[in-house]
C-alpha positions as CSV (number, residue, x, y, z in Angstrom):
1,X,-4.5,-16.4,3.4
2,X,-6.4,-19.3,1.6
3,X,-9.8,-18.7,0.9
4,X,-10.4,-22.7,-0.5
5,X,-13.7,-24.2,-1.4
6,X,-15.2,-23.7,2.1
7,X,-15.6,-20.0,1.4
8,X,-17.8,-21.2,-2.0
9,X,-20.1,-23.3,-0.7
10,X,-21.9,-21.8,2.1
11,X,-22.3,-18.5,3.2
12,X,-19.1,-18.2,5.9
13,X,-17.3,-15.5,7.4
14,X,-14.4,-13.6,5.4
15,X,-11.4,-14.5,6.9
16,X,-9.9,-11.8,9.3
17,X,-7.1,-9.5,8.3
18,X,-4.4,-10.1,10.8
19,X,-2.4,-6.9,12.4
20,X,0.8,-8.6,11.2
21,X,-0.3,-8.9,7.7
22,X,-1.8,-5.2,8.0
23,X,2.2,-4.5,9.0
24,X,3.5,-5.9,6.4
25,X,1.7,-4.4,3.7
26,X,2.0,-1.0,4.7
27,X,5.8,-1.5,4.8
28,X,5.7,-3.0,1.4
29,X,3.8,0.4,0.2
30,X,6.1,2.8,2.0
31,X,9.1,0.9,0.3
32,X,7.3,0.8,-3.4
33,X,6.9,4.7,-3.0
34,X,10.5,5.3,-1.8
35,X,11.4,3.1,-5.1
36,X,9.1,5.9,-7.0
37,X,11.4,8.5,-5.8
38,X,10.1,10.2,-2.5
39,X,12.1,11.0,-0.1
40,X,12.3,8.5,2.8
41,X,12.2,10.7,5.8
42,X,8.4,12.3,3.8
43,X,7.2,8.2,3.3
44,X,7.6,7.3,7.3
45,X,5.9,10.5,8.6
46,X,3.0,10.0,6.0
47,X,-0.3,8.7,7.6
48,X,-1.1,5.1,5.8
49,X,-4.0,6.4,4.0
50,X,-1.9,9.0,2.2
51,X,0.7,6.1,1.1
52,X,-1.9,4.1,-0.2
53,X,-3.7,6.9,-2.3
54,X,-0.1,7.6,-3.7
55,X,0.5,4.2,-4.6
56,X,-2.8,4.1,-6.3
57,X,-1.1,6.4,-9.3
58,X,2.4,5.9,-9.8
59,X,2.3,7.4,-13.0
60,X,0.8,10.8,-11.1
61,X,3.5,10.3,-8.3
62,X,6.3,10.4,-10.8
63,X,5.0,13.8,-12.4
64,X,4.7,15.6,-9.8
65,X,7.9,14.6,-8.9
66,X,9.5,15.6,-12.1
67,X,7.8,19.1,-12.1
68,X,9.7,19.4,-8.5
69,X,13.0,18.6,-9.7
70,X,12.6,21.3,-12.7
């Protein structure tokens, strides 16, 4: 997704976020959070907002997972 010189010159319109792309980083998120240690069946039924605001915090992901496992 270049955003060159044209975007620097002149007031222009963002460039669109594609569906695709949209796609692909959620599935990129949901597979970073299984590599934290959540269970994958819990990451595919979580609603994308929820994966993002874990993903946000690793460090807070990981603790909580810790204090589950004790």
């Amino acid at each position: 997704m270049g955003t060159g010189r044209t975007l620097n010159k002149h007031p222009r319109t963002r460039p669109i976020k594609s569906p695709s792309e949209k796609r692909r980083r959620s599935k990129v998120q949901r597979v970073r959070l299984v590599k934290l240690g959540v269970d994958a069946e819990t990451v595919a039924k979580m609603q994308p907002e929820t994966v993002r605001k874990m993903i946000l915090k690793p460090a807070k992901v990981e603790k909580r997972l810790a204090a589950k496992a004790v």
